[in-house]
C-alpha positions as MATLAB code, in Angstrom:
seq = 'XXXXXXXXXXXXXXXXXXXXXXXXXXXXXXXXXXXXXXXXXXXXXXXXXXXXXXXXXXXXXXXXXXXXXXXXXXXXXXXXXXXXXXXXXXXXXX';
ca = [
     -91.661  108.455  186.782;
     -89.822  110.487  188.677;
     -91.435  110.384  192.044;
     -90.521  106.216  192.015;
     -88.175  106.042  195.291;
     -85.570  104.482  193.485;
     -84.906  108.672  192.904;
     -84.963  109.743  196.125;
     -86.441  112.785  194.999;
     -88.399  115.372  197.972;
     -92.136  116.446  196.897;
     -90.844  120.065  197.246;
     -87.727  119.510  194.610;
     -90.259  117.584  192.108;
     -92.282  120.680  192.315;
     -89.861  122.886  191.446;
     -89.203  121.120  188.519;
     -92.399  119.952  187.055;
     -92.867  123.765  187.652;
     -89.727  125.313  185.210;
     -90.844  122.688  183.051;
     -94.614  124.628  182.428;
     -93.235  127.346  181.004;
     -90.852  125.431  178.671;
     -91.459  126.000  174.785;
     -92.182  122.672  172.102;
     -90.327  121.694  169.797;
     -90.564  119.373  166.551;
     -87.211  118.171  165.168;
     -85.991  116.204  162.335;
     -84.110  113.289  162.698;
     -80.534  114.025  163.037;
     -77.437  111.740  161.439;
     -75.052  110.274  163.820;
     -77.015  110.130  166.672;
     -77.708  106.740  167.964;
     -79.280  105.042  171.124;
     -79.089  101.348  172.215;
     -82.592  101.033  170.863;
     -83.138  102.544  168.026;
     -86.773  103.675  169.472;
     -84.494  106.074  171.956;
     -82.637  107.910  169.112;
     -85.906  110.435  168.829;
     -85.314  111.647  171.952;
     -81.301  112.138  171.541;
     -82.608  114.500  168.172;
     -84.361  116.692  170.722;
     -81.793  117.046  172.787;
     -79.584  117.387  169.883;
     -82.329  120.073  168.823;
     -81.984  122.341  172.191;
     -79.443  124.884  173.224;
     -78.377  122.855  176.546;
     -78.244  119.746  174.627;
     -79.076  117.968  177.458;
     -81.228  114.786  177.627;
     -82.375  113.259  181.414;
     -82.612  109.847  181.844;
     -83.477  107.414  184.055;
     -81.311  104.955  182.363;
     -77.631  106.515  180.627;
     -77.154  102.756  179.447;
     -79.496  103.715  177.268;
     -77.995  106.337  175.556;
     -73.452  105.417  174.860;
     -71.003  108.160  174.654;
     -70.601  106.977  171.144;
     -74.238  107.720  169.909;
     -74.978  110.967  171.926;
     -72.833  113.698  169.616;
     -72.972  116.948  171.620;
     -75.484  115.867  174.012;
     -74.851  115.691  177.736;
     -76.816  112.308  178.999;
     -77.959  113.110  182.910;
     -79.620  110.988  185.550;
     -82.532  112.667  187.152;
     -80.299  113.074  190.384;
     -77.743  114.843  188.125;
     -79.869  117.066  186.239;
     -81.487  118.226  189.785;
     -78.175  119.435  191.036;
     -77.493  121.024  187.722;
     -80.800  122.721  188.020;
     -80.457  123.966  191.708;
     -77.573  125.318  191.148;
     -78.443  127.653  188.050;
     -81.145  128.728  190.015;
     -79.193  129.916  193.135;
     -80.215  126.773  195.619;
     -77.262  124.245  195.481;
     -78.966  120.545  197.346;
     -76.557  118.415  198.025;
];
């Protein structure tokens, strides 16, 4: 999904992050009260988020997921969370 061009995203940045993601640990939550998406079918994935210590969930689509429903989760576009991620790691992109 995230190579679609409607990112923008360069082969070499998508590597970089389908590599951090390899060594990234599972995780099975139970559903959490007072989160909600704009489909119900999304709310699993605001749990997991909810679940994590960043508390972050990336999305293609933040309609998805209102500021009302998300709790203590941060809600990033794919564009966001790469700048977020380049940035920990000592490579701002701009």
């Amino acid at each position: 999904m995230l190579a679609r061009p409607k990112f923008g995203f360069k082969s070499a940045d998508l590597a970089l992050f389908f590599g951090i993601l390899a060594h990234q640990q599972h995780l099975a939550v139970a559903p959490s009260e007072g989160l909600s998406a704009a489909e119900a079918a999304d709310t699993k994935f605001l749990e997991v988020a909810a679940a994590i210590e960043s508390r972050v969930l990336v999305t293609g689509n933040t309609k998805h997921y209102p500021r009302s429903g998300r709790g203590h989760v941060r809600v990033l576009t794919p564009a966001e969370a790469l700048v977020e991620l380049a940035t920990v790691l000592g490579s701002p992109r701009g």
